[in-house]
N, C-alpha and C positions, 0 to 999 in steps of 0.2 A: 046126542048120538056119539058114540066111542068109535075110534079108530077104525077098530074092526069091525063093527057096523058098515061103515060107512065104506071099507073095503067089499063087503060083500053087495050093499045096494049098487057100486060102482061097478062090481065084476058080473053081475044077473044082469046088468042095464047092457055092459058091454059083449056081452054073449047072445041077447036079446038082438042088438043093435048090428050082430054080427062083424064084430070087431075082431082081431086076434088076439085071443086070451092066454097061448101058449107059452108066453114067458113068465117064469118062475125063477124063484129063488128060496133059499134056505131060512129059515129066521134062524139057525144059531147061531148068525152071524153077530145078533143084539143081545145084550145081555138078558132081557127081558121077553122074548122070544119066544120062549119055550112055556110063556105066562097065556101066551091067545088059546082063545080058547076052540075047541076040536071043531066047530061046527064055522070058524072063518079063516083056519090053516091058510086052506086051499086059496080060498079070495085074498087070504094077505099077501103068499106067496107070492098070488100075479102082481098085486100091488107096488112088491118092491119090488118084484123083477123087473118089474115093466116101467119103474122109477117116479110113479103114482106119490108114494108115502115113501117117506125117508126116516133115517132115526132124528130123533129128537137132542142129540147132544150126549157126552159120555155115555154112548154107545147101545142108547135107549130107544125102544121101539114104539113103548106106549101101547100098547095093542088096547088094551080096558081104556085107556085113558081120554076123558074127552074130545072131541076135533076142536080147536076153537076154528071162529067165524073164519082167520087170516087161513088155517090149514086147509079149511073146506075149497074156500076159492083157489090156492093154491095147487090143490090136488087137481078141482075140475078144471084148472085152466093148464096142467098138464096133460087130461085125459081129453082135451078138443085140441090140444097142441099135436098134439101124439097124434093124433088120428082125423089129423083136416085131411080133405079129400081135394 
């Protein structure tokens, strides 16, 4: 699964789950940003706004780029951090 995959199953799960999905942010913040593609914008946006996925180092976002195993858990144990009740 890529990045932004895994952005949008993350962002449908948490709109489902009725989370707050309203925070956003820019990707031309990452050099590679303006690389995702039209139909996970939206999902990535909240992703980084909400501090989900981060860049990857000299200032990369990865959006195609695979999740590995460490980012996956990373991400989900930000998106149950975020949002314990």
């Amino acid at each position: 699964v890529t990045r932004e995959q895994l952005a949008c199953i993350l962002y449908n799960y948490a709109r489902y789950a009725g989370y707050d999905v309203s925070q956003s942010a820019e990707l031309t913040g990452f050099i590679d940003g303006g690389s995702t593609s039209d139909w996970a914008v939206e999902a990535m946006q909240w992703a980084v706004g909400s501090g989900l996925i981060r860049g990857k180092g000299n200032n990369l976002l990865d959006p195609t780029g695979p999740a590995t195993r460490a980012e996956v858990a990373a991400i989900l144990e930000r998106l149950i951090e975020g949002n314990a009740k």
